[in-house]
N, C-alpha and C positions, 0 to 999 in steps of 0.2 A: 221491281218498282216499289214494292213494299218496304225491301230493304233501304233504299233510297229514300225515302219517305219517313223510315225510322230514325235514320242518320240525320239526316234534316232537321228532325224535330229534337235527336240527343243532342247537336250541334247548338241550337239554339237555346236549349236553359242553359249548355254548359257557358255561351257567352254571355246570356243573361246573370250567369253568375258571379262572372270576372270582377262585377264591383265589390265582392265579399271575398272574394281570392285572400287566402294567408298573407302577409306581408312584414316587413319590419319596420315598418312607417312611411311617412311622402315620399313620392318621387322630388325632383327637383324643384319638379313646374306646379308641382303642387305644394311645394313651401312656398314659394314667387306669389303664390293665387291666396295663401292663405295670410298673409301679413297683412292683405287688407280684404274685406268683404262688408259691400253692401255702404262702402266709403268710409267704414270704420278699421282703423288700425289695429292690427292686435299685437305688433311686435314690428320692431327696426330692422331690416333687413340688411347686413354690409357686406358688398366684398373684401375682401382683406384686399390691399394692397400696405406701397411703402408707409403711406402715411397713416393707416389705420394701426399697423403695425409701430411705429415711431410713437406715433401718438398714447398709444398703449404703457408702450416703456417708458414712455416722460409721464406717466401721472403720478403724485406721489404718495405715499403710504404714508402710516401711524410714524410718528417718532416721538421720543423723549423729547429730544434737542430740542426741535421744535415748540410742542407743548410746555414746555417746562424750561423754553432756556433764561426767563428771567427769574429763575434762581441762584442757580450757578454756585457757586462753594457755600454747605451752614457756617452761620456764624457760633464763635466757642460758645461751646455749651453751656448752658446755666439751667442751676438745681430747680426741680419743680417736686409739686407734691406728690406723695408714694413714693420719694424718692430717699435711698440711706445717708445718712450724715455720719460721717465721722468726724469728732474735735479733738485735737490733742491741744494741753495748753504750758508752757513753759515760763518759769519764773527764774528771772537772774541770781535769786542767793533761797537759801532754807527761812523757813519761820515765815512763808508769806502765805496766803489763802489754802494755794493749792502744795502746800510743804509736805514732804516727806511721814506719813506718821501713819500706826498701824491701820486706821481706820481709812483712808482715803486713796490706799493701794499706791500711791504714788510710787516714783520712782527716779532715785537719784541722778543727776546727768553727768556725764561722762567729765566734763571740763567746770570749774568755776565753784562745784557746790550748789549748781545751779537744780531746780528740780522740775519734774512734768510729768502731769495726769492725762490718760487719755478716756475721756467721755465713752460710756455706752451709748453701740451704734442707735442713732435714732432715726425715724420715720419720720419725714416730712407733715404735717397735721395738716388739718382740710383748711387751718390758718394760715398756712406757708410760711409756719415758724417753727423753731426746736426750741429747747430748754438748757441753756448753758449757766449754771451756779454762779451767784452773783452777779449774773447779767441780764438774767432774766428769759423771756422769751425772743431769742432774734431773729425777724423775718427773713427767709432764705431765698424761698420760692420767686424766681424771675432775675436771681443774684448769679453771679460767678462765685466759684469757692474764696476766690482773692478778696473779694469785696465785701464776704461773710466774714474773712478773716480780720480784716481792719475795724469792721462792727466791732466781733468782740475784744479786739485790744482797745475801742477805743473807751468801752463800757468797763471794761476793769481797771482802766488807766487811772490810779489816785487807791484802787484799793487791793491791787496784786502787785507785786514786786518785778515792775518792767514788763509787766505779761507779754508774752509772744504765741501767737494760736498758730494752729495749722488746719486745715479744713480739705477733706477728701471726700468722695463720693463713690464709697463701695460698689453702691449697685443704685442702677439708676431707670428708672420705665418711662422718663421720659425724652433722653436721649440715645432712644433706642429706635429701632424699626422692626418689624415683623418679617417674617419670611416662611412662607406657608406653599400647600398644594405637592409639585412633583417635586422635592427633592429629599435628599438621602434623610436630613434631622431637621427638621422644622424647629422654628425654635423665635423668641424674641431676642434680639443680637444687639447687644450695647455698640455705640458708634464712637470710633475714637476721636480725641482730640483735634488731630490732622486733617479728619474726613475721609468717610469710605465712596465710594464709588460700587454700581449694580454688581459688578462682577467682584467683589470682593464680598457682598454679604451673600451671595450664592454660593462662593467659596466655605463661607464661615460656617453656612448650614449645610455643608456636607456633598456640594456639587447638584446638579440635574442628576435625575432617575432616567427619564427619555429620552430618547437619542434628541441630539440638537435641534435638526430640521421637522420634527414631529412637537415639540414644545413650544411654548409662548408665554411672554414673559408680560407680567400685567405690574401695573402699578397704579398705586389710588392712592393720594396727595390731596388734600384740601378738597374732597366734594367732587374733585379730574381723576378720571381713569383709565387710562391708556393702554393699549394692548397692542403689541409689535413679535414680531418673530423671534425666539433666543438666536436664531443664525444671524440677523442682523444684529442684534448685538454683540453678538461676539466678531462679525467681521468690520462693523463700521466704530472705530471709538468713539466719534464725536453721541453716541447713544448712549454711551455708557458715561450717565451723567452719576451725580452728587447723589446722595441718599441724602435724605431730609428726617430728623428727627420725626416718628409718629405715620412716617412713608409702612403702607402692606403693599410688601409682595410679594406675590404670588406668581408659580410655574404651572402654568395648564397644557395638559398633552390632548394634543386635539392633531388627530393623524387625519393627513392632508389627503383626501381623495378625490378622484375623477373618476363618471362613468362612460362607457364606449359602449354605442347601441348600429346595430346595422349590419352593414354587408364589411365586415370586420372579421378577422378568425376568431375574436374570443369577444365575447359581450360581456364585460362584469364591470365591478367597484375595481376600481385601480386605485394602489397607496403611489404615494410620491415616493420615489425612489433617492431625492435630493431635496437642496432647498429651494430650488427652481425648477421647474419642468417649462419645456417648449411644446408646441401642437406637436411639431416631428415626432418627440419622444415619447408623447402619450399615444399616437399612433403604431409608432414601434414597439412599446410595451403593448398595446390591442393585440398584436400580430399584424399588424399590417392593413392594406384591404383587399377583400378575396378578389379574384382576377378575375373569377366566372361568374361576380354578382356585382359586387361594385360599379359606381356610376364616379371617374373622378372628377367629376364636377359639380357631385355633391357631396363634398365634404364640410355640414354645418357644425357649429358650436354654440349652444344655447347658454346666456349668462345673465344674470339682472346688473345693468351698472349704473350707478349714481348721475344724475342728473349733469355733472359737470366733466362726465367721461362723453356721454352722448350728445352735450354740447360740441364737446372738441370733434367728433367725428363729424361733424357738418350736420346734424340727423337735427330731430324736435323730438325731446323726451317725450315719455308716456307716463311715467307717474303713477303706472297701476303697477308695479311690482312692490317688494315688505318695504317699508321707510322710504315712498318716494321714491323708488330703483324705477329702472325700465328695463322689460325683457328683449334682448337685443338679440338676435341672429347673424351671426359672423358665415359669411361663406366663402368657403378655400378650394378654387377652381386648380385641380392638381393636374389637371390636361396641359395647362399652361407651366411650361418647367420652372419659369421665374416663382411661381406660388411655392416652388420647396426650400429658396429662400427665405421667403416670408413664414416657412411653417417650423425652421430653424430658427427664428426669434420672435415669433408669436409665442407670450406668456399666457403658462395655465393657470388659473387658479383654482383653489378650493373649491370643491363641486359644483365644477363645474362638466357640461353634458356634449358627447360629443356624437351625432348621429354622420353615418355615412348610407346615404341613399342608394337605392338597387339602382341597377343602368334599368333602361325601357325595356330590351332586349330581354330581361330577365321576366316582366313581368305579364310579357308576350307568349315566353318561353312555359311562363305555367301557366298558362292558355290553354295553349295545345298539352301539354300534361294534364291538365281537365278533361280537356275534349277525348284525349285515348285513352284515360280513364273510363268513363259512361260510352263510348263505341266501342273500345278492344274487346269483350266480351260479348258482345253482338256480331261484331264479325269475324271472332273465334265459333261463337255459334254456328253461324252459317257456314262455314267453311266445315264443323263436324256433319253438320247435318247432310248438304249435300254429297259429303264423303261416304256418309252410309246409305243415302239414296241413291248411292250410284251417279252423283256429281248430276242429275236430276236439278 
């Protein structure tokens, strides 16, 4: 009786205890219970089906194109200040301003007796003029070279002999763009004539350092700063827009992760493995979910999404997640075979969380692993004792 009486009472703290039992977080029904309490919301709760799924893949991400498509090709360039000037200037016979003679370096021309001086390279001045002899100072800054060239013939015209200029732009800082962050040579990259396009001045500075799918390619334009994946860029062209004089950009490697918590074989940080992962694939990289703990009916995925994602799923945002997000809960009922479709094109994104819930059975299971824990020794006891008492 006493023995009875002991068990009785180890039986009952050890159930008293079952609400502190180890765990790896809710069960099913206690995510179901915890989205709302006390009439307040704390997270959207979705089954995944077709259209949650659908609706997913149609929403659409950062682009260039987009942002940026009314610009579309620069126009030809023209000289700004900081910027090098080269003049050369041509006269049709000897004996005129810029004539051949020890002091003025000049230099004979090949046809005519003709001759021509070329100008020390000059710097653009905070006036957006240079200094051309006998013409004085010519405003460049906001000109084409062509336009600078017609200025100065038209100011020598009556006191050089036919003058003919020519006007080049060595090196230039304002028709250039930057290119900085993950690549081999950063560097600021003169833009030619033609027009470069993103992947040629990423070319120019020496290629990406990080692998494709781990990089992102940013740009900041006029005040706009846009940040997209280098994978779409290199797969869709319509992104790989115009470079714009005075465009930074920048390569940031920012390795794509997901965590898996639960009744999974391996609970860590997962890298992406590509430039797209599906739920399948992030659960196949987990290891799977263990067979002797696993619930497949709770398979969640916790994600913050913008107000016009959680529109389209039929739900009512919540607005308490960073910038206006909503913390939405996806659930992937894998009991149902059709959910391993849906788990073959449900996209992952960037940390995002993915728990798989114990089955009940499990949590039943260490119950009774409590209970013959605090009684196996009790009635190992008795079973010695009476052994020595002569079963007494």
């Amino acid at each position: 009786m006493k023995l009875v009486t002991t068990l009785a009472s180890l039986g009952a703290v050890a159930l008293a205890g079952c609400s502190t039992i180890p765990t790896a977080g809710p069960t099913v029904s206690q995510v179901f219970e915890q989205a709302t309490t006390n009439g307040q919301r704390h997270f959207v709760l979705v089954d995944v089906d077709n259209h949650v799924v659908t609706t997913l893949l149609a929403q659409p991400g950062a682009s260039f194109h987009a942002r940026f498509q009314s610009y579309g090709k620069p126009p030809p360039p023209k000289i700004g200040i900081g910027d090098s000037v080269s003049v050369s200037i041509w006269e049709a016979a000897p004996g005129g301003l810029f004539g051949a003679t020890p002091t003025t370096g000049a230099t004979a021309g090949a046809s005519g007796g003709s001759t021509s001086v070329t100008l020390p390279e000059q710097v653009v001045g905070a006036d957006g003029a240079i200094s051309v002899p006998f013409a004085g100072r010519i405003p460049v800054a906001g000109r084409t070279p062509l336009e600078v060239q017609d200025e100065i013939q038209n100011r020598l015209a009556g006191k050089a002999i036919e003058p003919q200029a020519i006007v080049t732009v060595p090196k230039s800082v304002t028709n250039a763009a930057t290119v900085s962050g993950e690549v081999v040579s950063g560097a600021r990259v003169p833009l030619s004539v033609g027009g470069d396009r993103l992947l040629d001045l990423i070319a120019a500075a020496g290629g990406a350092k990080a692998p494709v799918y781990h990089t992102f390619v940013r740009i900041s334009r006029d005040g706009v700063t846009v940040t997209i994946p280098m994978a779409k860029l290199v797969s869709d062209p319509a992104e790989n827009i115009y470079v714009w004089p005075g465009d930074v950009l920048t390569l940031v490697e920012v390795p794509q992760t997901f965590a898996v918590f639960g009744a999974t074989t391996q609970n860590a940080e997962v890298p992406f493995a590509a430039e797209r992962m599906t739920l399948a694939e992030a659960l196949a990289k987990a290891g799977g979910l263990q067979d002797m703990r696993a619930d497949p009916q709770g398979v969640f995925l916790f994600r913050f999404e913008p107000s016009s994602v959680v529109g389209a799923l039929n739900a009512a945002p919540l607005a308490t997640g960073p910038n206006g997000t909503s913390p939405v809960v996806y659930r992937l009922n894998l009991k149902d075979a059709q959910s391993y479709f849906y788990a073959q094109r449900f996209p992952i994104e960037d940390k995002d969380v993915i728990y798989v819930a114990n089955a009940p059975l499990t949590e039943l299971q260490k119950v009774f692993t409590l209970i013959n824990t605090v009684t196996g020794p009790v009635i190992s006891g008795v079973v010695v004792s009476r052994s020595v008492n002569g079963g007494s």
